[in-house]
C-alpha angles and dihedrals in degrees: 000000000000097000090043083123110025092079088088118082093225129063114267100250117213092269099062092041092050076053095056094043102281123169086015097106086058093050089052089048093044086051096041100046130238102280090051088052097043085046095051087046086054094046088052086063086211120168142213107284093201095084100272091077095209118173110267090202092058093050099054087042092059095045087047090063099045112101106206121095156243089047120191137230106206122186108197106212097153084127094195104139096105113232090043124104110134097105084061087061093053102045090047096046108027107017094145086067095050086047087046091049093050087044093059097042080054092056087043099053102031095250119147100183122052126198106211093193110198131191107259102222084066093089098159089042094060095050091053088052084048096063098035091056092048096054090045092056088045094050088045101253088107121039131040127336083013106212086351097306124118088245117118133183141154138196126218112189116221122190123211133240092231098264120163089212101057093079085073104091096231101045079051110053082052081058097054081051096056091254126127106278101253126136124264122224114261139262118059092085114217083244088071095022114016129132115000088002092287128117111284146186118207112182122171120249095266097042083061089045096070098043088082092060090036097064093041106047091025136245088274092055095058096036087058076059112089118349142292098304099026127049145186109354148298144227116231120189103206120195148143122076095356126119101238118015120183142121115300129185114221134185105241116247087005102090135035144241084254099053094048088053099026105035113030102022083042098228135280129334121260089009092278115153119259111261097179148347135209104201105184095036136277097319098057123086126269124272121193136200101284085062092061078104108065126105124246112254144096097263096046094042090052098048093057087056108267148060139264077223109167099337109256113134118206117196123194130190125213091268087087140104105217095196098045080050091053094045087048086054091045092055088055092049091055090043100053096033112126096223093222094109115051090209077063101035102053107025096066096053090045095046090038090057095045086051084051085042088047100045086048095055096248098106127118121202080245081066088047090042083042089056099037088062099035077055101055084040093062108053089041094052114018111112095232141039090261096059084044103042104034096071083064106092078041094057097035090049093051089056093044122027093029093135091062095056090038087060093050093055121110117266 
């Protein structure tokens, strides 16, 4: 569904996409009306595709209500969970959908004027955006009285710093001012006080991606897709020691852990057995081999003590050290932390010294017990996802993987 066009190398121009229905979702939205789109959107039950999996229906239904004008339409492409990669697939080779999907949440909300926010690091991605939203403002499906209506609705791209934060829609949303990219206290949401102070959507780059379908086929049609929870699909991006990673586009709730590793990556290289497993990418919380059963979805995944997070799925083999992997995700969480919260701020220095301590042999179990509790500090009190999420792999690999801290202690 979602990669229908991204089996080309190059990116589908506007031509090829006109030719596989393009542009006719927003021709059906122009013609239904915005209630009736934000209402089809509800009934597909989809969900935020960007690891909070908030309603999108009940986003755009918020930012709808709100009086004040102008109102934004934000795509968050700043890709930076590492393991992820899946949103660069889909702006390089089906950028016109991504640009359809921000022009009908435009039409939905009231917003004239869209940020479609890249990872700067995506150089040849921005120029391919470049040149699709430029076609689509010269063939009237950008621009004013879009396709004869009296919509209208632009896109400025912006491209990131590399920052790490700005994932994170509010530090965002300062980057796109010209401000340093730090989160903001909420609430205010960005649907009543987003950018500029005005109401504003920000969807991740898949979550756009399957508006398109949505309006054509109807919210009924992708809520039959997955199961009660979890509908329509998503797009994993599996790496690490498997023998063929890749993205792969699975229905929610229908395939297992197993399936996506085993199946379609085709197991472990050189036939070594699974150790772990991060399924949501590297700030979700380790998985081993007695979890390859489990289904698919949010709930499941969530049962079994982590998060189909953003989808990238990071697969390690018995050759590694799980808590040398955790201190090397620690050193990119202090590196990439904001400062503005001091949970954040200093939890992951201090953490990120006892693991030093541990892998050097100087560690006590009162370090282990220190950064056990820093850990659940931090994701009950840090102002922002990556102070809450980050202690995760810590946590998970503590329950799971103790006897391999316990051997590196001193004594």
């Amino acid at each position: 569904m979602l990669l229908s066009r991204c089996r080309r190398e190059k990116p589908a121009g506007l031509n090829h996409y006109l030719g596989t229905e393009g542009y006719q979702a927003l021709e059906k939205a122009l013609a239904a009306g915005s209630a009736q789109v934000i209402a089809e959107v509800e009934t597909s039950a989809l969900l935020g595709r960007g690891g909070a999996e908030f309603p999108t229906g009940m986003k755009w239904k918020f930012t709808a209500q709100q009086e004040e004008m102008p109102k934004f339409i934000v795509c968050n492409a700043d890709e930076g969970e590492p393991g992820t990669f899946k949103d660069k697939l889909l702006l390089d080779r089906d950028p016109h959908r991504i640009i359809e999907g921000m022009a009908i949440a435009g039409f939905a909300v009231g917003a004239e004027k869209g940020f479609l926010y890249v990872k700067g690091e995506y150089k040849d991605t921005l120029k391919s955006l470049h040149e699709a939203i430029a076609e689509a403002k010269k063939s009237g499906y950008l621009g004013q009285d879009i396709l004869g209506s009296s919509f209208h609705f632009s896109i400025e791209l912006r491209a990131g710093a590399g920052s790490y934060i700005v994932g994170e829609e509010t530090a965002l949303l300062e980057s796109i001012e010209g401000k340093r990219g730090i989160t903001r206290s909420k609430p205010p949401f960005p649907t009543q006080y987003g950018l500029f102070g005005k109401p504003t959507v920000i969807n991740n780059v898949e979550t756009l991606a399957n508006i398109p379908d949505i309006i054509l086929k109807g919210g009924a049609w992708y809520k039959s897709l997955g199961v009660e929870g979890a509908s329509g699909t998503k797009l994993f991006s599996l790496s690490g020691m498997v023998k063929k990673p890749g993205i792969y586009e699975l229905e929610l709730g229908k395939r297992s852990l197993r399936d996506l590793i085993c199946r379609l990556g085709e197991g472990m290289e050189g036939e070594r057995r699974l150790k772990a497993v991060l399924p949501g990418g590297a700030s979700t919380g380790f998985l081993t081999e007695e979890h390859l059963d489990i289904i698919l979805d949010f709930a499941s995944v969530k049962q079994a003590g982590s998060s189909l997070g953003s989808g990238g799925v990071l697969v390690f083999d018995e050759s590694v050290s799980i808590p040398a992997l955790v201190k090397h995700l620690f050193e990119f969480y202090l590196d990439e932390s904001c400062g503005r919260c001091a949970p954040c701020r200093i939890g992951t220095k201090r953490i990120s010294e006892a693991l030093e301590r541990l892998l050097s042999h100087k560690a006590s179990h009162a370090d282990l017990e220190q950064m056990k509790s820093l850990a659940e500090f931090m994701q009950i009190s840090a102002a922002c996802g990556l102070g809450s999420a980050s202690p995760n792999p810590l946590l998970s690999s503590l329950r799971l993987f103790a006897g391999e801290y316990e051997a590196l202690l001193k004594g």
